[in-house]
N, C-alpha and C positions, 0 to 999 in steps of 0.2 A: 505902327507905320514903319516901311523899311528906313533905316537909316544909312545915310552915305557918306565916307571916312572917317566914321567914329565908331568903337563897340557898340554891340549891342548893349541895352540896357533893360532886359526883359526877363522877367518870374517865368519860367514855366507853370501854369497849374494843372492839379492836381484836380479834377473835379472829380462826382461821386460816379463810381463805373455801373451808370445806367445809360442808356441812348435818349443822347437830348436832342436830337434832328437826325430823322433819315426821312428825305424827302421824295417821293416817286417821280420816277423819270420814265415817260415813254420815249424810246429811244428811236423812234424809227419817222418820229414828227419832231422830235425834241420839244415836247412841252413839259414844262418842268412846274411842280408846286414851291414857289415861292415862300420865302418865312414870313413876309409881310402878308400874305394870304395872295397877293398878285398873281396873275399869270405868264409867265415869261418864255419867249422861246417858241409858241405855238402860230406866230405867224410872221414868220424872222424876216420874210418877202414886205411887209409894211414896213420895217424899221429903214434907217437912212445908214448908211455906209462911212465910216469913219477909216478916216486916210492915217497913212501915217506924216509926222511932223518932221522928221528924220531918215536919215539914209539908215539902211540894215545895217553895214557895216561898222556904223559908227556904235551899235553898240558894244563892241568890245572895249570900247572906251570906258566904259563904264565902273566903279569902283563901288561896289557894293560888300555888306558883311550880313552874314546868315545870324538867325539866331541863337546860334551856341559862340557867335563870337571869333566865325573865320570870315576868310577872306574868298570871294566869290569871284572864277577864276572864267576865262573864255577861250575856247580852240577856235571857234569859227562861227560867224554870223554873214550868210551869204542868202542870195534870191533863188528859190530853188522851186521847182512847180509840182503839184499836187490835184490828182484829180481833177484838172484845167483850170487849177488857176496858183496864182503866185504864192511866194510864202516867204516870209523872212526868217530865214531855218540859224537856231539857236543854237550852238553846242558847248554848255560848261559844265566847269568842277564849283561843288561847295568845298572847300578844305581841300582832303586826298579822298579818291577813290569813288566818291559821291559825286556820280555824274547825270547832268540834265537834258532833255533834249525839248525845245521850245519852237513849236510853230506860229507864228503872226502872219495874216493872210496881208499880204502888199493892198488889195483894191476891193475886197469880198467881205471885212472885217465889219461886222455890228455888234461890239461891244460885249461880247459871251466869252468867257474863260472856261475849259473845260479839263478837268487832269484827268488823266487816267491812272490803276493804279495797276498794280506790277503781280503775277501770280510766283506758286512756288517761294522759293527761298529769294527771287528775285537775279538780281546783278547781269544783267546777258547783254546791261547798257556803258556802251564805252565809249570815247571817243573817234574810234572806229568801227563800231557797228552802230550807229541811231537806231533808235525804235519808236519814235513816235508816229506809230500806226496809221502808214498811210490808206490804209483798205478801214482804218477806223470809222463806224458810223457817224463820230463827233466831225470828222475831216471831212466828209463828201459832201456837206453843206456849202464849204467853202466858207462860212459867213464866222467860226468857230475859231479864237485860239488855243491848241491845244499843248499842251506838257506828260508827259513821264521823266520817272526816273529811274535811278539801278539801287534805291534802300542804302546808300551806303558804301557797297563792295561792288566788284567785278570775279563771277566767275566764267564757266563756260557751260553750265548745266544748271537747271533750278531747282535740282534736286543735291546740290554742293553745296557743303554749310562747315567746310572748313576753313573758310574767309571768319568764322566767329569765336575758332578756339584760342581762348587766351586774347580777345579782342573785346574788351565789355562796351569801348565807344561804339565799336560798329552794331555790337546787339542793339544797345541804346537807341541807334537810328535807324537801325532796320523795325524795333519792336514800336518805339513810338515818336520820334521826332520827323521824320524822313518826308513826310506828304505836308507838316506845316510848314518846314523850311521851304520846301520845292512852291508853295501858295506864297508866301510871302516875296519868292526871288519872283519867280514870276508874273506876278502881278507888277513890282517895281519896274521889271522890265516892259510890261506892257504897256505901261500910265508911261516910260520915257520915249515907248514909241511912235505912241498913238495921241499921247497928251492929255488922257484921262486914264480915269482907275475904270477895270471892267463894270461895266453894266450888274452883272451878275456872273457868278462862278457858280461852276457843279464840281462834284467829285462823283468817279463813276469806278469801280470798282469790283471784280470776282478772284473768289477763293482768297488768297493770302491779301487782294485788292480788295475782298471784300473787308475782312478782316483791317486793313488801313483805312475804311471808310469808317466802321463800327470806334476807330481808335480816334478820327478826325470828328467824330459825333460828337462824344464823348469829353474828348481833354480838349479840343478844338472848336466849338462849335462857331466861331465868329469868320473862322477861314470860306465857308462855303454855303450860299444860298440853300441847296439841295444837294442831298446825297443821294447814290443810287450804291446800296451793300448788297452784291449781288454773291450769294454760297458763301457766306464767311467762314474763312476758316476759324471760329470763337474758340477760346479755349482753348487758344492755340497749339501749347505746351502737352497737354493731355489727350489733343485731336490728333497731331499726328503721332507721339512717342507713346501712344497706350491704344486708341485705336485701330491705327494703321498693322501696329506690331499684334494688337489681339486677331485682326483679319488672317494673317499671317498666319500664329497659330493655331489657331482653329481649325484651318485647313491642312495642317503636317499631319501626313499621315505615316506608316512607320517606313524607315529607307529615308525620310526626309522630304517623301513625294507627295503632291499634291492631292487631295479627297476629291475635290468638288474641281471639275473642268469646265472650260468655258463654254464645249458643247450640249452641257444639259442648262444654260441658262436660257435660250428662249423658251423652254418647254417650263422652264419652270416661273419665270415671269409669265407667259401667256396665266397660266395658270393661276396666278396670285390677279391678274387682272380681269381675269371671270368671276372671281369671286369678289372684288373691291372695286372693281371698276365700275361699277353700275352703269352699266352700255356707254362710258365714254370712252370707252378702248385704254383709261389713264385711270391712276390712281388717284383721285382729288385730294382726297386727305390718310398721310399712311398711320396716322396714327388712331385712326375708327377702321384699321382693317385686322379682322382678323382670323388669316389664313395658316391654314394648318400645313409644314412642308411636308408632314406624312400623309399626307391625302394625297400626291401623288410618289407617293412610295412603292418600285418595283416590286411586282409579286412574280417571281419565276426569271425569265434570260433578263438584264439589267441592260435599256438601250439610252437614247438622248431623249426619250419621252417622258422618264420619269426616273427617279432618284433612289440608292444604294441606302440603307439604312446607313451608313456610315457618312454617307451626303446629305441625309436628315439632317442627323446630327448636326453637321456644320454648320446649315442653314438655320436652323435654328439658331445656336449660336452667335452669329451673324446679324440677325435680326436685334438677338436680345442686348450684345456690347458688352465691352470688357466688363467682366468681375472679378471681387478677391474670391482668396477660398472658402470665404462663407456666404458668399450668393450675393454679395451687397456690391452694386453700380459704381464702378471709378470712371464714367464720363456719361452724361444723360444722354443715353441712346444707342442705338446701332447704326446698323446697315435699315434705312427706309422700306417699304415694303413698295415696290413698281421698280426701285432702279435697277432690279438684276442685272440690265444686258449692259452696267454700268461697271459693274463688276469687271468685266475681262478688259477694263484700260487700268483697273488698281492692282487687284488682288490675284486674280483669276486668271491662266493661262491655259491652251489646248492643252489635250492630255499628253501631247507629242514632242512638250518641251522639255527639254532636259535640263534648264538653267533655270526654270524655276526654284524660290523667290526671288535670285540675285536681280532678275529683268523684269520685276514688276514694279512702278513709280509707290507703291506700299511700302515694301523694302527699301528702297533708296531711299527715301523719304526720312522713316521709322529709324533707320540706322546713324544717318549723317545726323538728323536731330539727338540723339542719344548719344553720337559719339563726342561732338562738338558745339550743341548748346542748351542742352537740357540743365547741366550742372554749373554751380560755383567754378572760376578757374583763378589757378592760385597765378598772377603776373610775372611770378617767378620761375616758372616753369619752364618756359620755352625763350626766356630774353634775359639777359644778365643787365643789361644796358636798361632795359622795362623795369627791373626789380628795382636796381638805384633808384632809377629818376619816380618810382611811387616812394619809395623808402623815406627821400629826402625829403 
């Protein structure tokens, strides 16, 4: 339970790293599979509408402390409208740099809490830009209170992760604190607005959001009714600074240029989905297909219809995922068999660009995690003032 002008007094724990709750969410009904076996959410029009007890503004008033033991800070809590209807629009700090953004519906509210989680490397949330997703599916209900946050830091790109060199607090909360503290301020806030604790909460979550669902499963499981882990990024550390960077090489070709372009990739998805697709135009499952990229391998002038022996190669490659030099697997998997045309937003650029890998989200990605938080950083390094105060 949040506590008000005292420390916290709470254990983190550690539980075993399996998924103890990920619960389906249809997101376009919001019915959600409850952990008590309930149904919640599928008919939000029955439910009765809970007022708030208090003016918006008054909660800046408020004096709250997070779970690591700071102090919960507020820029602004003002009435602000949403998809037609009111909102009592939240904007704080946990500590430094850890900023929240909290929607409470003024007249529309039936007791659902719902966070979103953040992709990339995160931070694009400050107290100058908000982002709690007004085009969000959770928001168009009206009936939903919703939260994000920024993990911790502020950049200006989500592929920036030199907010973490020589910073192990902010790894700490970017890798696993960051979505319990945001549920627990949260929720406080909304039981002083409304005068009850939510109904029920979801976490909803893709890519590095999925990945904070899988973490909130996990060490968390008491924060959230239902989860929705939607492309986690698992494995975090090895998904992006060994896969992304094996994507990469595989496709250098000599001069440093690209093998494979991004105009033989519908010829070449069509392709893998005539043979795997079994007349649903999609791949159902990529790991019962099994398509050969030499099978369409150029015989004679080399066009967008079919592939270079040396774009075999790649494809291949691609499919099968990083290896060491003796053929043995450093991340379970590859590149799926269907997402080719998926391809040219990572890895993949026309044949016509000359700044390939610099402009591909693979590179930016692969680089920034490798440069600034793959490894040990020694506190000494970049702060004389950092070095004492661990020293002492």
């Amino acid at each position: 339970m949040l506590q008000r002008l005292c420390p916290w007094q709470v254990a983190l724990r550690a539980l075993p790293h399996f998924v103890l709750l990920v619960a389906l969410v249809t997101v376009s009904s919001w019915s959600v599979a409850a952990v008590d076996g309930s149904t919640a959410g599928a008919a939000t029009t029955s439910r009765s509408v809970i007022l708030p007890i208090r003016p918006c503004g008054d909660l800046t008033s408020e004096h709250l402390i997070s779970p690591t033991g700071v102090r919960v800070g507020f820029f602004s809590a003002r009435l602000s409208e949403v998809a037609g209807a009111e909102y009592c629009h939240v904007i704080g700090e946990i500590g430094t740099d850890f900023y929240f953004d909290l929607r409470l519906p003024r007249s529309t509210y039936q007791g659902q809490y719902v966070q979103e989680g953040c992709g990339g490397f995160c931070g694009l949330l400050s107290p100058d830009t908000p982002l709690a997703a007004d085009d969000c599916p959770a928001v168009t209900g009206n009936t939903l209170a919703i939260a994000v946050d920024n993990e911790g830091h502020v950049t200006t790109s989500v592929t920036d992760a030199r907010w973490a060199a020589n910073d192990l607090k902010s790894r700490l909360i970017f890798g696993s604190t960051s979505e319990h503290q945001l549920a627990l301020v949260a929720k406080a806030l909304i039981t002083d607005y409304c005068g009850r604790d939510p109904t029920y909460s979801y976490f909803d979550g893709c890519s590095d959001g999925g990945r904070e669902a899988l973490i909130e499963a996990q060490r968390y499981p008491d924060d959230f009714n239902g989860i929705l882990a939607g492309a986690p990024a698992n494995i975090f550390s090895e998904q992006i600074g060994e896969v992304l960077s094996w994507n990469i090489r595989a496709n250098t070709g000599p001069g440093g240029r690209e093998i494979l372009t991004s105009e033989k990739l519908p010829a070449l998805h069509a392709a893998v989905v005539r043979v795997c697709g079994q007349g649903r135009g999609y791949v159902l499952d990529p790991r019962t297909c099994h398509f050969s990229p030499s099978s369409i391998e150029c015989h004679g002038r080399a066009t967008n219809s079919c592939l270079t022996g040396a774009q075999v190669r790649v494809v291949i490659s691609l499919y099968r995922g990083p290896t060491d030099p003796a053929g043995r697997s450093l991340y379970p998997g590859g590149e799926p068999y269907g997402s080719e045309l998926a391809w040219s937003a990572w890895f993949v650029k026309p044949s016509g660009d000359r700044h390939w890998p610099q402009d591909t989200q693979s590179d930016q990605f692969a680089i920034n995690l490798l440069r600034y938080m793959a490894y040990p950083t020694d506190p000494c390094h970049s702060s004389a003032s950092t070095c004492r105060a661990t020293r002492s």
